[in-house]
N, C-alpha and C positions, 0 to 999 in steps of 0.2 A: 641560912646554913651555908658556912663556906663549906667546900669540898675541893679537894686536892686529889687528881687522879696519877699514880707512878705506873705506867705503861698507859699507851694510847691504841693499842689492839683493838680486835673486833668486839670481844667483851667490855672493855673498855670503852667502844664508840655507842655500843647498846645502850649500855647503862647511863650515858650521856645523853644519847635521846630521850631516853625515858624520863630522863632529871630536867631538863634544860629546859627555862621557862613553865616548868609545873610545880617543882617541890620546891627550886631555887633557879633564881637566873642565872644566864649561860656566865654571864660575868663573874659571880662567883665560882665556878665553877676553873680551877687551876689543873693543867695535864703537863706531866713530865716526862719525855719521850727522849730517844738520842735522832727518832726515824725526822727530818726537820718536816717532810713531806705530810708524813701523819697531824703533825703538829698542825699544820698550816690548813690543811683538809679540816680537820674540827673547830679552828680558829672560824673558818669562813660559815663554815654547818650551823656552828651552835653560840657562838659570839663568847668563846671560852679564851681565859690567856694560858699561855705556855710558856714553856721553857727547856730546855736540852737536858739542864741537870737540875739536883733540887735545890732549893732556894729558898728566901723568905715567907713566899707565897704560901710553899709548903706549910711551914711554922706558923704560919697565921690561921691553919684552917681547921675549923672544928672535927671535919672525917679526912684522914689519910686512906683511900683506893689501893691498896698493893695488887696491882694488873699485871706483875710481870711473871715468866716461865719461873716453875719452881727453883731451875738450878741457878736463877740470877737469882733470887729472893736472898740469900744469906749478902752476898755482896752489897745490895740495896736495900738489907737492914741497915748495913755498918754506916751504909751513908744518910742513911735516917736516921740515927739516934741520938746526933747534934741536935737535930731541929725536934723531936720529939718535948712535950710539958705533959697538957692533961689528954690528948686529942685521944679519938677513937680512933682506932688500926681495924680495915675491915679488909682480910685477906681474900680472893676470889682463886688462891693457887692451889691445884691439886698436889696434896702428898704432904704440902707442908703444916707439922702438927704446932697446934697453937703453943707449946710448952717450948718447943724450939726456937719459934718465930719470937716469945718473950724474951727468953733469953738473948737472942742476937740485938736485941733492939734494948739492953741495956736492962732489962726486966722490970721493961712496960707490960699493963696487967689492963689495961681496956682493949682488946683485941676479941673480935668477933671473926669466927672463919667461917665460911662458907663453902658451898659447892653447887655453883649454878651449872645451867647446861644450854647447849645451844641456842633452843628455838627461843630462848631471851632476844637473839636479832631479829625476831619479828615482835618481840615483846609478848611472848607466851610460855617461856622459860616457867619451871620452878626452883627452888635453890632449896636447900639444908643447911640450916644454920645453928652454928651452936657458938657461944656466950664463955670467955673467960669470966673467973671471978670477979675479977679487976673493972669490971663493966657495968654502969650505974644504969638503971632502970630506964632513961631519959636516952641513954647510949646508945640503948638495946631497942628502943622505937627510932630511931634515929637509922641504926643499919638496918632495921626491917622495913621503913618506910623508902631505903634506897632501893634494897632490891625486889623490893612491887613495883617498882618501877619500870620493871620489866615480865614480873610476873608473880606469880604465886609465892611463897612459904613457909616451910615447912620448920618449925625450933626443936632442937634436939635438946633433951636436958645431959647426955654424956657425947662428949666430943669424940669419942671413937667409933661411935654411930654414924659421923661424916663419911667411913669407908665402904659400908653397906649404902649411902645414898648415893655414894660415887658409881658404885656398883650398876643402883637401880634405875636412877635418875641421869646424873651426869655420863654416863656413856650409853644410857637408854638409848636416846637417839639413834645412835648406829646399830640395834638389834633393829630398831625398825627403820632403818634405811638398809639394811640387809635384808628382813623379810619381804619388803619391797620390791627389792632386787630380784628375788626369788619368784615371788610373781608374774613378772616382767619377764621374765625367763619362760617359765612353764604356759604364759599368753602367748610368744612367740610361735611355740611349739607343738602349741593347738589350733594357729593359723591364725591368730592375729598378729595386725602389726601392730610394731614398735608402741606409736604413739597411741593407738587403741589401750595396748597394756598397761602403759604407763595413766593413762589418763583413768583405767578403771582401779588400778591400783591404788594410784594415793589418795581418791575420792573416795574408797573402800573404806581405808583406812582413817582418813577423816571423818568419814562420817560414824563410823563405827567408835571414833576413840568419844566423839561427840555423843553418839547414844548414851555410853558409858557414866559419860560426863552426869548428864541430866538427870539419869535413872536413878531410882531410890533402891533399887534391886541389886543383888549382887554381881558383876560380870558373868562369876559360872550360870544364873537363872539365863540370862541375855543371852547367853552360848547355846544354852539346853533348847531357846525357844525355835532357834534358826536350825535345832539339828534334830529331825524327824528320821526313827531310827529305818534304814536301807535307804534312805535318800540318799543324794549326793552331798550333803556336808557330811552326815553319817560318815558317808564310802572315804571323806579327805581325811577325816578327822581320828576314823580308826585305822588308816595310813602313818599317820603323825604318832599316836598311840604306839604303834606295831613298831615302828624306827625310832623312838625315846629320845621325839623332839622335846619332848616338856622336861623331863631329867636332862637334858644337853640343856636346856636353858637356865633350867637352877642350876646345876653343876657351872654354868658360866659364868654366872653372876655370883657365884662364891669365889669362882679364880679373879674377877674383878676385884671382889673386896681385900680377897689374901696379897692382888700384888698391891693394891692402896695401904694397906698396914706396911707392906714392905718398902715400898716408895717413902714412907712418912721415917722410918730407919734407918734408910739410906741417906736419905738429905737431913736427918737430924744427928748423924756423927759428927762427932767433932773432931 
């Protein structure tokens, strides 16, 4: 499988790792960057060729990577639609809707969008992926075999579902690098230090997301078992209760999904 990557970003060096000498060789594997530095750092990493702008490399490869920031993506359609035939277009941009992204690129119809999220840099990521029409069977294992590459996921059979994943998944991370934070705070404040805190906090949280992981049981049973009623998770838990942490957090991850619908409106004007 060739593969042609258009941005060379951290998403972009993930998903390299993850590809490079396992699905296909680094030599197949073509990145289009303006950064020469980024270029040359992957080149040496992953034995990948590059190039500044797109090129024949591009046109010759079975998946086109669109890696770059939503508001480049209309401009580095126009410049891909030269080199476009039957290739698959596997977007990894937030906001931008697959029906937009066909149209700029001449209305090509094999376009798979996604929405990966972070911890794909250590290769633990999950993504939401959802499938134009235009996308043949062979296509469709084809982008899903890229992005396990990095981790888990998840097919969406309606594309507008991408913005509740954005929501839950793709900006997940930062609810729990926030509740982290919060931890880390309130260890302080009960006398440990710094790095006490920290070090029970994200082992906390690791091994708890881990429990989860394994468990055949529901999270709330897993929650109900560590919370013995007047104990001390009890006393946190109906704290968090009484201050409508859990409605602040649905309520937050609906204003996530409502500004990803908006974001998808915005960049798809014409």
């Amino acid at each position: 499988m060739k593969i042609s990557f258009i941005g060379g970003g951290n998403m972009a060096a993930a998903l390299i790792g993850g590809l490079a000498g396992k699905l296909t060789d680094g030599a197949n594997i073509h990145v289009v960057d303006i950064n020469a530095d980024a270029l040359s750092r992957l080149a040496q990493q992953f034995g990948v060729t590059t190039s500044q702008q797109i090129d024949a490399a591009v046109a010759g490869s079975d998946v086109i990577v669109l890696a770059v920031k939503p508001q480049q993506m209309r401009d580095v359609a126009a410049q891909l639609q030269p080199h476009l035939k039957a290739q698959l277009v596997l977007s990894i941009a937030a906001g931008i809707r697959g029906v937009d992204l066909s149209r700029w690129l001449g209305g090509h119809g094999a376009i798979v969008r996604t929405m990966p999220n972070t911890p794909a840099l250590i290769g633990m990521g999950i993504t939401g992926m959802a499938a134009l029409p235009g996308v043949s069977a062979a296509q469709r294992d084809a982008a899903d075999a890229i992005m396990r590459a990095v981790g888990g996921t998840v097919w969406l059979d309606d594309e507008s579902l991408i913005d509740p994943v954005t929501a839950v998944s793709g900006s997940g991370p930062a609810y729990v690098f926030y509740f982290i934070e919060a931890m880390q705070q309130a260890a302080q404040e009960l006398g440990l230090t710094p790095e006490q805190g920290t070090e029970l906090a994200i082992a906390t949280f690791t091994g708890a997301a881990q429990l989860a992981a394994r468990s055949s049981e529901p999270v709330s049973v897993l929650r109900e078992r560590v919370t013995s009623k007047g104990g001390t998770t009890y006393a946190a838990l109906t704290s968090m209760e009484a201050s409508g942490v859990k409605d602040a957090i649905v309520k937050a991850l609906h204003a996530a999904s409502a500004r990803g619908r908006e974001l998808g409106e915005e960049f798809g004007k014409d």
